[in-house]
Every structure is written in C-alpha cells, then in structure tokens.
N, C-alpha and C positions, 0 to 999 in steps of 0.2 A: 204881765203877759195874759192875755185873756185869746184863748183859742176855744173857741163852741163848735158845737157839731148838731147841724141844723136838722141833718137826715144820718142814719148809724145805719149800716149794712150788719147782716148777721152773724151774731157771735163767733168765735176763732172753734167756740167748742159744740157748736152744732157743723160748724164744717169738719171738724177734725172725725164726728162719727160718718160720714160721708166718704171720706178718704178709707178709713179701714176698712169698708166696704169695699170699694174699688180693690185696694190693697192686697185685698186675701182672692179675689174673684184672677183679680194678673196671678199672683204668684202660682196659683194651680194651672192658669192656663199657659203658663211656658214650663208647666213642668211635662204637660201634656202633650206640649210639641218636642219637648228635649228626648220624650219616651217614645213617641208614636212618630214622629217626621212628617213626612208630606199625609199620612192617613191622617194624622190630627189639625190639621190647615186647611183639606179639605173639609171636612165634617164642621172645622170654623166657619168655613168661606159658605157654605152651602147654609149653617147653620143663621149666620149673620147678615150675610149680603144676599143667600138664593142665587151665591154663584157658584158654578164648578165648567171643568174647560178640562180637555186632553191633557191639555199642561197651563201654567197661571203664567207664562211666560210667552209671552206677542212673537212671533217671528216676525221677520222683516216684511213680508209680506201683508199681516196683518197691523201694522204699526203704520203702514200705506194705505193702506183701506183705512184707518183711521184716522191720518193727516189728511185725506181727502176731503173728508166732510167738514172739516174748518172752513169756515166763510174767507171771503179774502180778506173781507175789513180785520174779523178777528184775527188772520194769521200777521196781518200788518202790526196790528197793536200787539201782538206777543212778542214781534221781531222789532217794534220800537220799545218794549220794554225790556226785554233783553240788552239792546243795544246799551242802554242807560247803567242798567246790572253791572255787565259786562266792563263798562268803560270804568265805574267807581272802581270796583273787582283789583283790574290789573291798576290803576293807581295805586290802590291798598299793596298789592303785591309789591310794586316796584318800592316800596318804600322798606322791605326787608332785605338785607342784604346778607349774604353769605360773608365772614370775617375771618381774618387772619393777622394776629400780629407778635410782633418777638419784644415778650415782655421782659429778657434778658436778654445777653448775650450767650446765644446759642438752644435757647426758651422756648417755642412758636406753638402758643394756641390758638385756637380757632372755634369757628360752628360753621355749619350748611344747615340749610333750611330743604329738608325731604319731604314730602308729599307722604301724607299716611297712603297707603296702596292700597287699598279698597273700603269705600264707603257704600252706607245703602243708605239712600231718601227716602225719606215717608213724605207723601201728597196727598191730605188731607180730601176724603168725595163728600161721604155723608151729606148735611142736608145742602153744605155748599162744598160744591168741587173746588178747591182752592188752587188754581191753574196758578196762579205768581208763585206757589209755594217751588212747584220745578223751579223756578228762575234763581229762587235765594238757595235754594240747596245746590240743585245739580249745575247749575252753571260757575256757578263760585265753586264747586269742586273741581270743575273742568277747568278754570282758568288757574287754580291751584298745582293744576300738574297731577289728580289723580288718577294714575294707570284702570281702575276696574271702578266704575262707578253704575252702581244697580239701583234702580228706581220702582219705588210700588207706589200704587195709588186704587181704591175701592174702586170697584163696580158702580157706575150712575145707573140707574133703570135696568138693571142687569146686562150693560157692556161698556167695553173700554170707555171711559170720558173721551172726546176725542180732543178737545182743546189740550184736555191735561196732557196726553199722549204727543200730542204736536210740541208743546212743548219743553215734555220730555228728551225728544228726540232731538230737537232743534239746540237745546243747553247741552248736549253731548252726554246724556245716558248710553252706558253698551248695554245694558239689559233691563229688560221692561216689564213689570209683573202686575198683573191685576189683583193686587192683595190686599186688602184693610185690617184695620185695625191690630189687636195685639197678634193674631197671626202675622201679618208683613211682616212689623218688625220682629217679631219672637224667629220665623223662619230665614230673616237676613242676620239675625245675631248669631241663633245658632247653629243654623243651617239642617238641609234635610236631603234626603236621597238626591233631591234632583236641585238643590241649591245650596251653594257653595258660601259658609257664612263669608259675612263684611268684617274689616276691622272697627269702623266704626260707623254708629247709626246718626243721623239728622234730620231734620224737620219736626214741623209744631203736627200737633196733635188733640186729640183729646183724651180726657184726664185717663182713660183705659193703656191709652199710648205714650200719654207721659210716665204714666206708671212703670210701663213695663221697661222704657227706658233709660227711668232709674233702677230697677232691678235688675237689670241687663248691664249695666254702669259695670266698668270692670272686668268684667268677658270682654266684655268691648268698650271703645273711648266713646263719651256723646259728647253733642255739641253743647247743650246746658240742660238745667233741668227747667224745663218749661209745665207749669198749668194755666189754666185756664186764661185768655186774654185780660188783660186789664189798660184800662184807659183811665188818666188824670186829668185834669183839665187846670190849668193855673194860672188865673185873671184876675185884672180890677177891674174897672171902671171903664177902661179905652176899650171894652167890647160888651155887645149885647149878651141879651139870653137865648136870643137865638143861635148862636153863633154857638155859645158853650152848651145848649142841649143838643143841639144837633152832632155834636162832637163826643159826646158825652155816648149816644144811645147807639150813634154810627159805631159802636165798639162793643155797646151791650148785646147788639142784636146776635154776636156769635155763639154764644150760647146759655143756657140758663143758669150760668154760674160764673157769666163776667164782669167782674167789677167795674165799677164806672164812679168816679172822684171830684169831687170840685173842688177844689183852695180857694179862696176869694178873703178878700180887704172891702168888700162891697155887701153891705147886710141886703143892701135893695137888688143886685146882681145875683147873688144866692137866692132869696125868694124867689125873683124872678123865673131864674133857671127852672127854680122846680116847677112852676106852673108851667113852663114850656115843655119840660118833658112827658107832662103829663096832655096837652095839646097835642105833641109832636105822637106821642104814644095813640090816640086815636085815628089817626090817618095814615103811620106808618106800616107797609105789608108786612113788613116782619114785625111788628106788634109783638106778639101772641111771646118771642123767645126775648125780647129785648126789654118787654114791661116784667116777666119775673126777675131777670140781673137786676134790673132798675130798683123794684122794690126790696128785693133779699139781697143786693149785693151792691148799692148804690149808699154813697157816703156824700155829704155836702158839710164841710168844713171853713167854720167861719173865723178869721186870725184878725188883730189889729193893725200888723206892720207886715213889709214884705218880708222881712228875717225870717217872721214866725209861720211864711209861708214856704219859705224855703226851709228850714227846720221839720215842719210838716213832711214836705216832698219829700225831703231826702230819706226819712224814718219809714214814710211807709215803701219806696222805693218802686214805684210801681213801673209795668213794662213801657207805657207809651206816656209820654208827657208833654202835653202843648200849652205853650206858654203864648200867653198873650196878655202884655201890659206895658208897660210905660220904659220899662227897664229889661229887654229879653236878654242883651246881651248881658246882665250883669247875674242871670238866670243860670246861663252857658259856664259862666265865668264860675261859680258857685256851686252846682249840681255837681253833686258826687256820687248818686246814688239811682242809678234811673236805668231803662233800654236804653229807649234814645228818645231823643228831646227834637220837637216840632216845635220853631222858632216863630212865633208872628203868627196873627191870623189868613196871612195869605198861605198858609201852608198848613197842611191836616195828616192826620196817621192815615186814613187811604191813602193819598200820594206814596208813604212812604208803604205801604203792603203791596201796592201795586205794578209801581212803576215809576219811582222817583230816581231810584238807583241806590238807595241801603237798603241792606239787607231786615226783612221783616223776622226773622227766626229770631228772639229776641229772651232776656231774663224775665220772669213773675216769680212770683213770690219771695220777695226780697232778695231774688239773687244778682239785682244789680249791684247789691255792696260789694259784692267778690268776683262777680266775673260780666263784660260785657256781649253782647251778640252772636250770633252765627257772622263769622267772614271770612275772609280769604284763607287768612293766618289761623285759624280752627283746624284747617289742614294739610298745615306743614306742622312739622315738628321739626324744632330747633333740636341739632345735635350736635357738642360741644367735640373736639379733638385735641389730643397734645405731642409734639415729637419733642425731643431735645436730640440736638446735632454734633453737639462738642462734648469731648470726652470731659472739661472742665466742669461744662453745665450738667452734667451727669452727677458729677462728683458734689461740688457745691449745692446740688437743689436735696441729694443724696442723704448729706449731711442734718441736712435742714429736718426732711423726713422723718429719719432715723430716729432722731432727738424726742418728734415731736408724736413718733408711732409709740413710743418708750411713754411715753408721759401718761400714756394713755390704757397702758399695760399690753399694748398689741405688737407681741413682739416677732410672730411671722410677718405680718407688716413692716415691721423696722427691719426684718433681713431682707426683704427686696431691694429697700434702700441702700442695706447695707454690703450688697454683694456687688451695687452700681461702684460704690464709695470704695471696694479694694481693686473691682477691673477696670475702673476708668481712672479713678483716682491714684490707685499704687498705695493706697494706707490697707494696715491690716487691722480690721476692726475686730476681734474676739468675737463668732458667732454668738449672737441672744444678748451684746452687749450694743450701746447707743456710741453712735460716731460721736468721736468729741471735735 
C-alpha cells in the first residue's frame, strides 16, 4: 500500500488551539444572554452587525416591503428551487410510516412519527447571505409538519437581506428575526422577554454558531454538529484538473478554514490539480478567502488502487464528496462515511447547496461515521406505544417480566408485573416474590 500526501493541510493541533478560542468566547456569550435577555442580543446585534430595531422581529408588513424588492427572475429561481426541495422532502417523508402490529395474541405495539413542535433556523448573511440555507431548514421543517417554525438570518448592509426574507417566507416561516450569529441562536435556544425559546436549533453556520450549538446541544435537540465546509474531490484519470480545481476551490472559497481534498490514482492529475489551483487562485474574485483554505487547509492525497482511495475517503469522512472515475457506482456502493456523495462529473456540490433538491445542512468533521444530513426525518420523532387487550396476554407477558425484573434485583418492577399476573391471571403471586 503506498498512499503519499503530495500537499498536508494544517496540523489537528494548531486547529485545536483555534477551537478553544472560539470555545470559551460562546460559552460566556450565552451565558450573557441566559442572564441579561433581549439587553444582551441587543448590545450583540448592535455590537456585531450595527444593528438594532424596535423589535428584531419583521411584521408582516415589513417581511412585504422586503419580498418586494426581489427581482422577478430571482423570485422565480427561489420558487424553482424550492420546488426541487420540497418534492425530494415529502418523497423522504412518505417513506416513514407510522406502525402497528400484534406481535402476540392480545400484544399490539407500535410508533407515530411526531413533528418536534418548534424549531429555530439559522441563515447564514455574513460575507455571503446564504438564501438556499431557508430552503434546506425551514422548508423541510414545513413539510415535516412543524407547528412553530422561527427563522433568523444577520443584517446585510444594515437591513433585512430581502432574498433571504422572500424566502423565508415562501418555505413557511411563522416568525422572522434579524439576528446573527451566537445571539440568534443563543436567543432561539434560550429564549428572552420577548422570544419564546425553540425546541430545536438548525442550520449551518460559522464556527461561533456551530459552537454555540454544540453547547446548546441538550437544552435543546440540533440537527448535527456542523464546522467549517469541507469539500473532497475523488478522481482518476477520466477527468482533468480543471475540473477537480475548480471543484476543489468552489468550496474553499467559504471561508478561511474550509478544507479542500483530493484522492487521486493519477501522480500526473494531482500535480496537475495543484497548479490549476494556484491559476484558478489568480483570477478568481473570491481569491483573497479561498487561497488561505487552500494553502492551510488544502490536502492532495496520492493512493495506488481505488480501495486505498476509498479507505482514504471513508477515514477522513469529509462533508461533500465528488466522485468522478471509471467506477462511481461502485463508490456509492462502498462509501460509508461521507455528507453526501456527487456522482459523476456532470454533477457538483453547488447544485446540491443550491438547488438540486438535497438537503445542503450536512456532517464535518467526521460526523458522517454516526450520523447523516439535515432531512425531513430530523423532525419527526419516532415514538414507540404498547397496549395489551386480553386479560391472558397480561398474565403471560406479566409472567415473563416478573421473572426477568427479579433477575435483575428490581423488585418494584417485578410488582407491576406482578399485580397484572394475580388480576388478570387469578395466581397469587407472594408480594416481592417472581411469578413462577
């Protein structure tokens, strides 16, 4: 096995003193909202964005004023990307079903799939307004069946984003807040005078907002823990290097700490690559944020066989992975450990952030081994039920209990059992002894 590493992104423990920073900077600022309420959201909002408002929450009125200034094209492409959203969404949905069955005679259990009952979206503004981020949170909660679904999104140029507010509204937001960063979420988790916490927070972020909802984790349910973007790229020979930098840098450019990967079976496709990102890097407008990931968080990994490319992949596990090679489906067939996977080179992770119709809110840093995506099913929760009907199957399952709460030393347990076991059954079992 010969696996080289043609370019190394920076060490685990120069990032790790980076995180503690972040770390300790969240944890005082939601202690600060937990103590102060809406005075400490404001004094954020004003401190970080140079915004403040009557109230951070749009009336209807004002949520109109700012669906208006959407161009038509743009409202078109929101409502064609929705459309897309929406259609995989309820597919997804329909494939859960609520169950019942009688696994004895007289036995009947089940589940229902409930709608967690209030969630709050985070929509990324900062230096890019992330308008698709509405579409993968609030509208997959709206098709979910969430009853109270609250949406924040930063201040652009000191007001509403209006794209993001269009749609907002259009994916089925009830309420609409101009709030960024660890205040939004800190003020939807825990809520303040004049907002009423969520049960659960979602949407991607940046690492202040991933932070704080992992620390928030528990108070309330999130959808994963998300940092920073990361993009893979896994090729041989059936594609250029253009093809893999462009793909590569289109994902570094989100912020100065997104990884960017190559796998390759091609020594000459890896060189390549790097010299085109360092081409692509002089002409591209976002330069300036996508050549530091590049350089400090950009890997180029060089393997002999595809095993030891897929071996690779799956270890480092990263959020977005586009395959392109000779064998995609046998890629599909294999990856256990990824976001989600971009099959072929006719298909790229913008499509799927944008408007392919999956969900972009997705696992980094190796949380694809344990958990997949934001989807439908993030907001239901499955909840199991049991009756027994017959005084037999009371008696007989009673039994069973009894015996097996005994084994275990739990013997108020074995009297629930065993109280079934002398009114339905007619035995009299010696209180604190096991049904025989």
């Amino acid at each position: 096995m010969a696996i080289t590493h043609l370019k190394r992104s920076k060490p685990e423990s120069e990032r790790a003193e980076d995180e503690a920073k972040v770390r300790a900077l969240v944890e005082s600022t939601l202690a600060d909202i937990a103590a102060r309420g809406d005075a400490a959201v404001r004094a954020l909002s004003e401190k970080f964005d140079q915004y403040s408002a009557a109230s951070f929450r749009l009336t209807d009125s004002e949520i109109e004023a700012a669906v208006s200034k959407v161009s038509t094209r743009d409202m078109a492409d929101i409502q064609f990307a929705q459309a897309q959203i929406r259609r995989f969404a309820e597919a997804q949905k329909s494939s859960m079903s609520d169950i019942e069955i009688e696994t004895l005679p007289g036995v009947i259990l089940g589940h229902r799939n409930i709608p967690v009952q209030s969630v709050g979206c985070y929509v990324p503004g900062g230096k890019f307004p992330m308008v698709a981020s509405a579409h993968m949170s609030v509208l997959t909660a709206s098709v979910a069946g969430v009853p109270r679904i609250v949406a924040s999104a930063p201040p652009v140029d000191g007001a509403p984003h209006p794209a993001i507010v269009a749609a907002m509204k259009l994916a089925g937001a009830h309420e609409i807040y101009v709030l960024g960063g660890i205040q939004a979420v800190g003020a939807m988790a825990l809520g303040t005078e004049t907002i009423e916490p969520v049960h659960m927070l979602v949407g991607p972020g940046n690492a202040f907002v991933a932070e704080a909802k992992r620390q928030l984790y528990g108070r309330v349910g999130i959808d994963l823990f998300a940092g920073p973007t990361e993009t893979m790229v896994v090729a041989d020979d059936t594609v250029d290097a253009e093809i893999c930098a462009t793909d590569l840098l289109g994902q570094a450019e989100h912020g100065y700490n997104s990884p960017a990967c190559l796998i390759t079976n091609s020594k000459k496709l890896a060189e390549q690559t790097i010299v085109e990102c360092d081409r692509l890097l002089d002409i591209l407008p976002t330069a300036e944020t996508a050549r530091v990931s590049w350089n400090d968080y950009g890997d180029v990994v060089l393997c002999d066989t595809h095993e030891e490319m897929l071996q690779v992949a799956n270890d480092m596990a990263y959020e977005h992975v586009q395959v392109m090679t000779d064998r995609d489906d046998w890629y599909l067939e294999n990856m256990h450990s990824y976001g989600a996977l971009f099959l072929g080179p006719r298909t790229n992770v913008a499509n799927g952030d944008k408007v392919i119709g999956t969900n972009h809110t997705l696992p980094t840093k190796k949380a694809g081994r344990y958990t997949g995506g934001l989807w439908v099913g993030k907001f239901l929760k499955t909840h199991s039920y049991q009756k027994v009907t017959t005084d037999a199957a009371a008696a007989m399952i009673g039994e069973y209990g009894s015996r097996l709460c005994m084994l275990e030393g739990f013997v108020g347990h074995a009297e629930q059992c065993n109280v079934r076991v002398r009114r339905y059954g007619g035995r009299n079992v010696p209180y604190g002894a096991a049904a025989e």
